[in-house]
C-alpha positions as CSV (number, residue, x, y, z in Angstrom):
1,X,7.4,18.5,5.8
2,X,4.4,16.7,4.4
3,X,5.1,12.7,4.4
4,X,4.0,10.8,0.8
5,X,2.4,8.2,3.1
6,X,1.9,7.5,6.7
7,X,2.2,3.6,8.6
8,X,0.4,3.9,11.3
9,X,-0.2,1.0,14.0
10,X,-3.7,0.6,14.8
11,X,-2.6,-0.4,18.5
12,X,-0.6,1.8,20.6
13,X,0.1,2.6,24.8
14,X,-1.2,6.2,25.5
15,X,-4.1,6.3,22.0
16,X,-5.2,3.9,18.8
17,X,-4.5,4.4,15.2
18,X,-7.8,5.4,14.5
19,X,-7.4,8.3,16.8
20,X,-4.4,9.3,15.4
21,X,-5.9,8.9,12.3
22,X,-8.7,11.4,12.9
23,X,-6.2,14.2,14.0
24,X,-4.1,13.9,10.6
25,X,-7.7,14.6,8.8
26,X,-8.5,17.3,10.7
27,X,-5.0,19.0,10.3
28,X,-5.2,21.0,6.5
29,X,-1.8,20.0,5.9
30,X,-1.8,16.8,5.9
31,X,-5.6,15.3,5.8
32,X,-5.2,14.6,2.2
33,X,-2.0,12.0,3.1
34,X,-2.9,8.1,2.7
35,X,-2.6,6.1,5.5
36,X,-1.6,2.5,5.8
37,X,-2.8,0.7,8.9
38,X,-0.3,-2.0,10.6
39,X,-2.8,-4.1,12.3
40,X,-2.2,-7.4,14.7
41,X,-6.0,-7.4,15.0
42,X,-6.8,-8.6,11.2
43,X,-5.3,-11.5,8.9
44,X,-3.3,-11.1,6.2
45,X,-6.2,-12.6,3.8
46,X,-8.4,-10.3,5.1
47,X,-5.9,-7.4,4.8
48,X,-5.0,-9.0,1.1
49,X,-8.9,-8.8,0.1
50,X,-8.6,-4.8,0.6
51,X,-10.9,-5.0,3.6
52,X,-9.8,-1.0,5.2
53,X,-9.8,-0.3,8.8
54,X,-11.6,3.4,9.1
55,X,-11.5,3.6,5.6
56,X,-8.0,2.8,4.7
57,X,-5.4,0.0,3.3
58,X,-4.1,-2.2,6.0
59,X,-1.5,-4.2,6.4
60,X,-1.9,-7.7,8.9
61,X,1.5,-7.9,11.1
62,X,3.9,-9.7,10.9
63,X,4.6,-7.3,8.0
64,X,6.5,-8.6,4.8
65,X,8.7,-6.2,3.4
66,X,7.7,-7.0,-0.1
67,X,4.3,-6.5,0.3
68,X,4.7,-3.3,2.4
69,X,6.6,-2.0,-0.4
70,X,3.5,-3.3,-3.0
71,X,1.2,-1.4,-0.7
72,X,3.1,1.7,-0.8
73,X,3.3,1.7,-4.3
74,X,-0.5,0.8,-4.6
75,X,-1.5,3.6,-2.5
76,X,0.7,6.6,-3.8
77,X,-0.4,5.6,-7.4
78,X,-4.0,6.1,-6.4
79,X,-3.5,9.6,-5.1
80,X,-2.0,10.9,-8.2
């Protein structure tokens, strides 16, 4: 199974999102899958102005559906 797209939080218990984010590069499979960041630690204009945490698209929590789904769109259409 090789996910489209992964939402990752950038704030978890036992690790970060950035960490996380390092191992899905390093794994063949699946270090050519975009990855969303869900971030408390940014606004949503700053998340809106395409400012990238680790060098990808984030998304400022509370997330709104509509623009998750905007985001998603955004991002699989630039890895075509």
């Amino acid at each position: 199974f090789r996910p489209d797209v992964i939402l990752l939080d950038i704030m978890m218990p036992e690790t970060d999102g950035a960490e996380v984010a390092a191992q899905i590069e390093a794994d063949p499979e699946l270090q050519s899958t975009p990855i969303i960041f869900l971030t408390a630690l940014l606004t949503k204009p700053e998340t809106k102005s395409g400012l990238r945490i680790e060098g990808h698209r984030s998304l400022a929590k509370p997330i709104d559906i509509p623009e998750l789904i905007d985001r998603i769109e955004e991002t699989l259409l630039r890895a075509l």
